[in-house]
FIKOL-766563 format. One record per residue: residue number from 1; x, y, z of N, C-alpha, C in turn. Coordinates in nm, 4 decimals. Example, Ala and Ser with C-alpha at 12.3 -4.5 7.8 and 13.67 -1.06 7.14 Angstrom:
# FIKOL-766563
1_1.3190_-0.5690_0.7800_1.2300_-0.4500_0.7800_1.3200_-0.3300_0.7800 .
2_1.2850_-0.2250_0.7080_1.3670_-0.1060_0.7140_1.2900_0.0030_0.7870 .
END
This chain:
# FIKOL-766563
1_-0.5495_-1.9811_-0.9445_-0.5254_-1.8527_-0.8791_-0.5015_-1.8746_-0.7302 .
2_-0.3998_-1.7762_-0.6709_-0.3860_-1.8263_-0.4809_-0.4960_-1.7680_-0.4319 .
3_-0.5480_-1.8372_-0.3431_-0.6438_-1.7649_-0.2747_-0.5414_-1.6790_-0.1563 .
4_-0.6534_-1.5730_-0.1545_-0.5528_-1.4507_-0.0554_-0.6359_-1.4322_0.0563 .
5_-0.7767_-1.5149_0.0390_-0.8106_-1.4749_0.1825_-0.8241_-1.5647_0.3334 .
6_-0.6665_-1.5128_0.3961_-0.6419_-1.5849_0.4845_-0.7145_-1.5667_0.6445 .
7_-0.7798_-1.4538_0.6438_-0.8948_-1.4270_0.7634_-0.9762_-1.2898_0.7155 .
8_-1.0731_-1.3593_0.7894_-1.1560_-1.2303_0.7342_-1.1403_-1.0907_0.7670 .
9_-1.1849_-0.9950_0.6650_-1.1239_-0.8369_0.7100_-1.1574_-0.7714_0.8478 .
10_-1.2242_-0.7892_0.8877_-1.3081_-0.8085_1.0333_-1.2206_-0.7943_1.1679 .
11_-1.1301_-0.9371_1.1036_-1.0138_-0.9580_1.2102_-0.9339_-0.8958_1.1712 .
12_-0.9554_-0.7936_1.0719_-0.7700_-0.7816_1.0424_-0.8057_-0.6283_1.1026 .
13_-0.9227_-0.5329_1.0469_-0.8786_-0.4344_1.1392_-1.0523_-0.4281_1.1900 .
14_-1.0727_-0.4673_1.3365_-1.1678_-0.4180_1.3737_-1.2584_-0.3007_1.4091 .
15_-1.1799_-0.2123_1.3830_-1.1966_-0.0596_1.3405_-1.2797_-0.0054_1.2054 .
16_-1.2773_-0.1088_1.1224_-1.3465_-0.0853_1.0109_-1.5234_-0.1175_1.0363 .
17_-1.5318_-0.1944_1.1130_-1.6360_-0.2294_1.1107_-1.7850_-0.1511_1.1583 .
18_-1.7240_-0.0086_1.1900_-1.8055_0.1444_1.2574_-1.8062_0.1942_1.1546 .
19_-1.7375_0.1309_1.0059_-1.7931_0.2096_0.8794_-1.8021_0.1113_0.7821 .
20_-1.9513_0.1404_0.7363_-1.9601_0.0702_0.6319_-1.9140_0.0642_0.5067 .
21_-1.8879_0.1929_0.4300_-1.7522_0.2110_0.3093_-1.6697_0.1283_0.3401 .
22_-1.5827_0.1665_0.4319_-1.4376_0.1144_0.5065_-1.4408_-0.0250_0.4876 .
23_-1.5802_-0.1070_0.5673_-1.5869_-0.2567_0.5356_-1.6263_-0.3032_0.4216 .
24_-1.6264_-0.2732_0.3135_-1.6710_-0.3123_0.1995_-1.5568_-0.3011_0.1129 .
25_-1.4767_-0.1721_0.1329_-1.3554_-0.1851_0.0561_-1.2878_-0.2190_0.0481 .
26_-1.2331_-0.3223_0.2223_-1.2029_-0.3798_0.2683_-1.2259_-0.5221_0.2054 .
27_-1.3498_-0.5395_0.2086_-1.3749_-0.6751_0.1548_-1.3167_-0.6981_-0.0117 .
28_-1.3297_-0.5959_-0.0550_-1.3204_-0.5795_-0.2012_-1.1122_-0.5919_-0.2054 .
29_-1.1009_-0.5420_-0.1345_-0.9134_-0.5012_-0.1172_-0.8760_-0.6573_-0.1079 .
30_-0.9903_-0.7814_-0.0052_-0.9482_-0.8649_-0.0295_-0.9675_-0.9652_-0.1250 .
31_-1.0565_-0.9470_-0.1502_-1.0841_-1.0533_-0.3134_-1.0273_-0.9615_-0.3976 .
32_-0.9062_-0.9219_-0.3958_-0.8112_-0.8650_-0.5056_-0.8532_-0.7437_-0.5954 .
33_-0.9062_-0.6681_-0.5690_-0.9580_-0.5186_-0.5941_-0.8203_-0.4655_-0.5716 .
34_-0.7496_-0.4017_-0.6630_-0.5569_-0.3311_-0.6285_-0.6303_-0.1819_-0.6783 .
35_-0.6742_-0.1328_-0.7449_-0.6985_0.0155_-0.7805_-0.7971_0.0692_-0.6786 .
36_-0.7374_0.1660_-0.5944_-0.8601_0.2842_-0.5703_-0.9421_0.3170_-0.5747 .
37_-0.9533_0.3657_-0.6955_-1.0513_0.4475_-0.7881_-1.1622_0.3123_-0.8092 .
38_-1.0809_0.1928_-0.8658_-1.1939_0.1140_-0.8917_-1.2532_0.0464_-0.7298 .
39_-1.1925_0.0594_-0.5957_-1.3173_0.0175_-0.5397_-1.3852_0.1077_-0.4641 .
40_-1.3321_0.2876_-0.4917_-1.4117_0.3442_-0.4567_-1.5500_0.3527_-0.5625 .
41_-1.5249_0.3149_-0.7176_-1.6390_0.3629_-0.7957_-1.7418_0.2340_-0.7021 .
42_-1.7424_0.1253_-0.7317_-1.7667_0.0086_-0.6891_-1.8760_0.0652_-0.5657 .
43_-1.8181_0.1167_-0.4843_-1.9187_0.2327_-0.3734_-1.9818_0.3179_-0.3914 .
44_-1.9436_0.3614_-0.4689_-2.0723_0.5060_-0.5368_-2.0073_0.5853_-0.4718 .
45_-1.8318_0.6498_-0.4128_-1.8374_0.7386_-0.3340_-1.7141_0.8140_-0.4247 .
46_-1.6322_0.9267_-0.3992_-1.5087_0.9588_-0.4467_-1.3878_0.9135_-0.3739 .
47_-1.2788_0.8881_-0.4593_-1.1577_0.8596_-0.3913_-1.1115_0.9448_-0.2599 .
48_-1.1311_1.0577_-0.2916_-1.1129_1.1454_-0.1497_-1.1737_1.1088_-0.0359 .
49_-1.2985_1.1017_-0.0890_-1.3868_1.0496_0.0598_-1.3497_0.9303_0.0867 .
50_-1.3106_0.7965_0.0227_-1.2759_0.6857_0.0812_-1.1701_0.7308_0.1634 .
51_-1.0570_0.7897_0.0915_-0.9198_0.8333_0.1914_-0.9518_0.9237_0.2903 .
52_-1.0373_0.9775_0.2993_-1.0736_0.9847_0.4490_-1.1470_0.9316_0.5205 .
53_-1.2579_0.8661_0.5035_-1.2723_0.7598_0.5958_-1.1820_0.6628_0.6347 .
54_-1.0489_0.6047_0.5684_-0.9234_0.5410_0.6030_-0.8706_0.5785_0.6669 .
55_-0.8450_0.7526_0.6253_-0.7585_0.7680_0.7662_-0.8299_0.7745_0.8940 .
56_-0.9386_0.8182_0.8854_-1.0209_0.8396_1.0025_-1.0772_0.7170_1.1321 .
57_-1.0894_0.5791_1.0059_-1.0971_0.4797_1.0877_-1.0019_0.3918_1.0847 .
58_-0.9074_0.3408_1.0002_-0.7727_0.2687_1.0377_-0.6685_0.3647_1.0409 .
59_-0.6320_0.4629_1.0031_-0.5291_0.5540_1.0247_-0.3705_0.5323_0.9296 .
60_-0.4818_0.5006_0.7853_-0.3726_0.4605_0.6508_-0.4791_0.4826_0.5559 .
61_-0.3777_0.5376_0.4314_-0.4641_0.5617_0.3165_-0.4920_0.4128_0.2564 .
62_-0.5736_0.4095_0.1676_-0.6488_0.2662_0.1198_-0.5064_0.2262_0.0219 .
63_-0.4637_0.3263_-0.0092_-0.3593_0.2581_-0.1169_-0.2387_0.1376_-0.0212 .
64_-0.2428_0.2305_0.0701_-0.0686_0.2111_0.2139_-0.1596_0.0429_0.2540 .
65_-0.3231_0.0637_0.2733_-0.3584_-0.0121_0.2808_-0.3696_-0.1717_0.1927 .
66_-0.3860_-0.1452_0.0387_-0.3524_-0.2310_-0.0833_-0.2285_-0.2886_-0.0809 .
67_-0.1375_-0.1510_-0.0444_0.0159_-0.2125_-0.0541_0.0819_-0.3486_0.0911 .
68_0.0068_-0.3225_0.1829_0.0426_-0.3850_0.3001_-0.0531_-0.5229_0.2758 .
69_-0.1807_-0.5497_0.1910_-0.2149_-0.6551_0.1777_-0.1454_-0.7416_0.0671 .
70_-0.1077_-0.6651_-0.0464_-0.0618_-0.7465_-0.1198_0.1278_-0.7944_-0.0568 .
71_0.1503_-0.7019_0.0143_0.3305_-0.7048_0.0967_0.2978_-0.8831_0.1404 .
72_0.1827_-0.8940_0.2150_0.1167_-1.0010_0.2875_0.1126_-1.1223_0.1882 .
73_0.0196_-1.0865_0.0812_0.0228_-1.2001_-0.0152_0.1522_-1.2391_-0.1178 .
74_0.2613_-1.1655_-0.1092_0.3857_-1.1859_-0.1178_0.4386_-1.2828_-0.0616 .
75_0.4003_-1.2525_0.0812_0.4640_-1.3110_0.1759_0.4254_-1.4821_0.1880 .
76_0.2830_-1.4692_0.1963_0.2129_-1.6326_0.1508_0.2504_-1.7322_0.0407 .
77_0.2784_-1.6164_-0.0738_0.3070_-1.6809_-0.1719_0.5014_-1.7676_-0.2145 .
78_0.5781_-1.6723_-0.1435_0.6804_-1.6811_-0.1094_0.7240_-1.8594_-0.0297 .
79_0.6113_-1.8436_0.0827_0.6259_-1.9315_0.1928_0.5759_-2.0851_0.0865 .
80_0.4870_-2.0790_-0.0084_0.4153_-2.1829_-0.0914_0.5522_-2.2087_-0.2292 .
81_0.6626_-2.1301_-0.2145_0.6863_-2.1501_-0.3206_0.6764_-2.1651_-0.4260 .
82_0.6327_-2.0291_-0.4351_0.6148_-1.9624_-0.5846_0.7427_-1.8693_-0.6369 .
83_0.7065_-1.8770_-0.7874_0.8041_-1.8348_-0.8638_0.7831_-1.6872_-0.8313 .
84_0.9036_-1.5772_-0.8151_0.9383_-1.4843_-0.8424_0.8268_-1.4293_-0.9574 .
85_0.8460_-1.4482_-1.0470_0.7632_-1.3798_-1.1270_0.6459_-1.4177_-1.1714 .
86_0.6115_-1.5418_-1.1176_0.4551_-1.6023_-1.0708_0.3752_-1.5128_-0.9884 .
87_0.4350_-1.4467_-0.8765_0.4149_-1.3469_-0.7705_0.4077_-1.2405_-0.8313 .
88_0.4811_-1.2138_-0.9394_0.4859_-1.0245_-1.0349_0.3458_-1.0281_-1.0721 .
89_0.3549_-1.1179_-1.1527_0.2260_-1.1251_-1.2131_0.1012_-1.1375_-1.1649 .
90_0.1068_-1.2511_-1.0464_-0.0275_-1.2656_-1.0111_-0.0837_-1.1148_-0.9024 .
91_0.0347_-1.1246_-0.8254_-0.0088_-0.9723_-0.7583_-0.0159_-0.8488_-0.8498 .
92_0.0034_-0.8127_-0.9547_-0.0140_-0.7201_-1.0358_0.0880_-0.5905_-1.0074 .
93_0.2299_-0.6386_-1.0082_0.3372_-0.5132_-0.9576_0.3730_-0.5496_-1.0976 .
94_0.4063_-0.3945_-1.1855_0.4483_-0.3870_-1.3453_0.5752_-0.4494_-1.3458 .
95_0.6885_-0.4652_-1.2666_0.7993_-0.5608_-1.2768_0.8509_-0.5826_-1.1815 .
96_0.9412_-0.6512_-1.1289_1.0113_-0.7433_-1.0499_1.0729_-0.6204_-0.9570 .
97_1.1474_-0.5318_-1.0239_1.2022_-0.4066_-0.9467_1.0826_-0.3258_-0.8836 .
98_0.9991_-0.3426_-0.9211_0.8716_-0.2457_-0.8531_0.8030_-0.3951_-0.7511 .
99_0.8079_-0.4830_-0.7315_0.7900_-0.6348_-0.6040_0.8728_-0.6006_-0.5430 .
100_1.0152_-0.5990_-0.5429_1.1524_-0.5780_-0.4629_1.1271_-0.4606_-0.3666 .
101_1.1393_-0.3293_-0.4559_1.0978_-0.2365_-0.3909_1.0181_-0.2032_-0.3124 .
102_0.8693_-0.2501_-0.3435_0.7819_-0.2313_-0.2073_0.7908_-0.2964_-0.1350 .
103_0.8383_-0.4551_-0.1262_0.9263_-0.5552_-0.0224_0.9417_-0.4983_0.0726 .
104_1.0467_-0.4199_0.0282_1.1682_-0.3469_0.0873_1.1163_-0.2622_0.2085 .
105_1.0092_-0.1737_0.1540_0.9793_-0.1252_0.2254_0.9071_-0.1504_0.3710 .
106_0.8258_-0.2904_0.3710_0.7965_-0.3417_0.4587_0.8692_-0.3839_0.5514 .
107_1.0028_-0.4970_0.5069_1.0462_-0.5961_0.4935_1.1927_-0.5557_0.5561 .
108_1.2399_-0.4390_0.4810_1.3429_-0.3709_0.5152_1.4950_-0.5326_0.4146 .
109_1.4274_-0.6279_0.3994_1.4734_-0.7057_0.3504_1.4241_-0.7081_0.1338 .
110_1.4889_-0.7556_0.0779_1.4683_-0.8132_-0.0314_1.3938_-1.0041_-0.0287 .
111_1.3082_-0.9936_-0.0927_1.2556_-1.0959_-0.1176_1.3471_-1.2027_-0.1127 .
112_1.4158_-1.2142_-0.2254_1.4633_-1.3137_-0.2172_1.5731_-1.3703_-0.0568 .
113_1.6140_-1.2687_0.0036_1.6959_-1.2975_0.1115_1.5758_-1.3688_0.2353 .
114_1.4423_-1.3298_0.2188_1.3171_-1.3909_0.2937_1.2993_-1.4966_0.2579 .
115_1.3055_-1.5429_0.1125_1.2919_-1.6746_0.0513_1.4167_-1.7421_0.1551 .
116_1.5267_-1.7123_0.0785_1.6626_-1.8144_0.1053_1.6323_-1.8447_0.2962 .
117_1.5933_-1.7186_0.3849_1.5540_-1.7747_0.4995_1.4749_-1.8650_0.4983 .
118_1.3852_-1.8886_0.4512_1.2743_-1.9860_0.4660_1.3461_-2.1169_0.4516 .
119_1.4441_-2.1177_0.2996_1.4285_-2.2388_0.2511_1.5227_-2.2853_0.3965 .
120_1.5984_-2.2172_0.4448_1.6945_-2.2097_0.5526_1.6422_-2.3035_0.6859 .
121_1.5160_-2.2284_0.7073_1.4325_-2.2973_0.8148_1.4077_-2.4355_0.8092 .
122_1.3707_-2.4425_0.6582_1.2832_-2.5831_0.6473_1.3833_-2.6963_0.6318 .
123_1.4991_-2.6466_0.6195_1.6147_-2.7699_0.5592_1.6756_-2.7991_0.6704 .
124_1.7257_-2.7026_0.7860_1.8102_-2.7787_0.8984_1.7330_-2.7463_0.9994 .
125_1.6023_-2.6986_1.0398_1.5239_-2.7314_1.1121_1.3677_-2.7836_1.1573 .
126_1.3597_-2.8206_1.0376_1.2777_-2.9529_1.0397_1.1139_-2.8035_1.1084 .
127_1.0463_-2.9195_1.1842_0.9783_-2.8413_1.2588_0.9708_-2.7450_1.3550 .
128_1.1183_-2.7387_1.3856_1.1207_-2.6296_1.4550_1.1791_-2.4892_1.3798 .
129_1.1539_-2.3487_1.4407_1.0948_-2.2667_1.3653_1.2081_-2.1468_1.4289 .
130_1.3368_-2.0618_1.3413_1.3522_-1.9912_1.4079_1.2789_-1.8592_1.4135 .
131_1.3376_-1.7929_1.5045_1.2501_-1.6238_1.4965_1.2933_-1.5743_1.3286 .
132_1.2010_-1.5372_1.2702_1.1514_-1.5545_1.1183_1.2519_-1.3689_1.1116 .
133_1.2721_-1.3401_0.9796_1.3276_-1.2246_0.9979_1.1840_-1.1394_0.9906 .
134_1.1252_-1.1927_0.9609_0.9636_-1.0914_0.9486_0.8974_-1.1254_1.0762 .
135_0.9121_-1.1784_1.1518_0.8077_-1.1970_1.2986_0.8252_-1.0344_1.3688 .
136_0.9431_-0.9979_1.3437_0.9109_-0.8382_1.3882_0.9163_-0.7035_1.2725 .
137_0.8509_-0.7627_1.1971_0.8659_-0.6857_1.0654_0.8587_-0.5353_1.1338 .
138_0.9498_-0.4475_1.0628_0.9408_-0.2627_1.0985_0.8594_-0.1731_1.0123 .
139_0.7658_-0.1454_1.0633_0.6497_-0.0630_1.0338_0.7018_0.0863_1.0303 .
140_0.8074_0.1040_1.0398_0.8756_0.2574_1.0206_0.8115_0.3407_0.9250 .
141_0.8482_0.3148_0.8038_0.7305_0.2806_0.6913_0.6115_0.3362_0.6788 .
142_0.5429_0.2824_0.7447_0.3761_0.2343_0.7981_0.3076_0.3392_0.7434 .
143_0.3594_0.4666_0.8469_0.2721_0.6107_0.8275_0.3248_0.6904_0.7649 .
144_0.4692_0.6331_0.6347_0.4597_0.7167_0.5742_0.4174_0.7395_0.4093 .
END
């Protein structure tokens, strides 16, 4: 299995850490918890109330939140060279058109055109690194 946890939730939004729900679901979002419902039960609280403590302390619903971690572990997995549908599966998107699509939305790119950059990078420039098409990824998106 890939491991997905590349820093702790802590660092990723320090805002969570003035709520304790928030950091736990958090933690749970990263050891691969993808349903809602299941890491609000997991809390003893209702889905509503988690989604508002989300918006209240990071300023995204937990789902926008799920979707932007797993966009991430896409992205890792991509860079390790993994299969297309190694990635469907292990991230848990029902098919390849539903991976693409939320890509997209981050990404504003298709996966595979992020792949072919990569392989791009690594073949005629060695260690050096150009500006990645994701180093300014567009959060347009983000809040909606």
């Amino acid at each position: 299995m890939f491991s997905f946890m590349t820093c702790p939730p802590e660092n990723f939004l320090p805002s969570a850490q003035n709520d304790h729900h928030v950091a736990q679901a958090l933690y749970q979002m990263y050891a691969g918890d993808t349903r809602v419902q299941l890491v609000a039960q997991k809390l003893g609280i209702s889905e509503r109330y988690l989604e508002k403590k989300f918006q209240l302390f990071i300023g995204i619903t937990p789902k926008r939140c799920m979707q932007l971690l797993r966009f991430n572990r896409a992205i890792a997995m991509l860079k390790k060279k993994y299969n297309m549908m190694d990635i469907v599966v292990e991230l848990g998107y029902h098919d390849q058109a539903h991976m693409i699509r939320e890509f997209k939305q981050f990404a504003r790119y298709a996966p595979s055109r992020y792949k072919s950059n990569l392989e791009f990078e690594s073949y005629f420039l060695g260690s050096q690194r150009l500006p990645a098409l994701f180093n300014s990824i567009y959060f347009a998106n983000f809040y909606s």
